[in-house]
Residue, then its C-alpha position, 0 to 999 in steps of 0.5 A: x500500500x502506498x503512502x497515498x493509499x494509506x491516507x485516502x484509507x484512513x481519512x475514508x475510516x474517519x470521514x463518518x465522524x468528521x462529517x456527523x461533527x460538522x452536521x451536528x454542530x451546524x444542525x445543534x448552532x441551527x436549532x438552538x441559536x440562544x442556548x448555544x450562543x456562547x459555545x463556538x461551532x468549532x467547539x461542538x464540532x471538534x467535541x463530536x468528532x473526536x468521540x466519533x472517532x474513538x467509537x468507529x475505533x472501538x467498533x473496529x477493535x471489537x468486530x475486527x472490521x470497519x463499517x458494522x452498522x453497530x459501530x454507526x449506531x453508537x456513533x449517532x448516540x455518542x454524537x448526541x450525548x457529546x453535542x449535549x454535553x459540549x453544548x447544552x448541559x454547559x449553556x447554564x453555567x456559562x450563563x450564570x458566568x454572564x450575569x455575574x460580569x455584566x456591570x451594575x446598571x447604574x453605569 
C-alpha cells in the first residue's frame, strides 16, 4: 500500500465522524441559536468528532472490521450525548458566568 493509499484509507475510516461533527454542530448552532450562543461551532464540532472517532475505533477493535452498522449506531448516540454535553448541559453555567460580569446598571 502506498503512502497515498494509506491516507485516502484512513481519512475514508474517519470521514463518518468528521462529517456527523460538522452536521451536528451546524444542525445543534441551527436549532438552538440562544442556548448555544456562547459555545463556538468549532467547539461542538471538534467535541463530536473526536468521540466519533474513538467509537468507529472501538467498533473496529471489537468486530475486527470497519463499517458494522453497530459501530454507526453508537456513533449517532455518542454524537448526541457529546453535542449535549459540549453544548447544552454547559449553556447554564456559562450563563450564570454572564450575569455575574455584566456591570451594575447604574453605569
Amino acid at each position: 500500500m502506498s503512502l497515498f493509499e494509506a491516507f485516502w484509507h484512513l481519512f475514508e475510516f474517519v470521514y463518518p465522524a468528521l462529517a456527523m461533527g460538522l452536521l451536528c454542530a451546524a444542525g445543534a448552532k441551527g436549532l438552538w441559536r440562544k442556548e448555544l450562543s456562547g459555545t463556538p461551532w468549532w467547539r461542538l464540532a471538534g467535541a463530536v468528532a473526536l468521540a466519533g472517532i474513538a467509537v468507529l475505533t472501538i467498533g473496529l477493535a471489537v468486530f475486527g472490521r470497519d463499517g458494522r452498522m453497530l459501530s454507526y449506531a453508537a456513533l449517532v448516540i455518542v454524537s448526541a450525548v457529546v453535542l449535549w454535553f459540549a453544548g447544552l448541559r454547559a449553556a447554564p453555567h456559562q450563563k450564570a458566568v454572564a450575569l455575574r460580569q455584566e456591570p451594575p446598571l447604574g453605569r
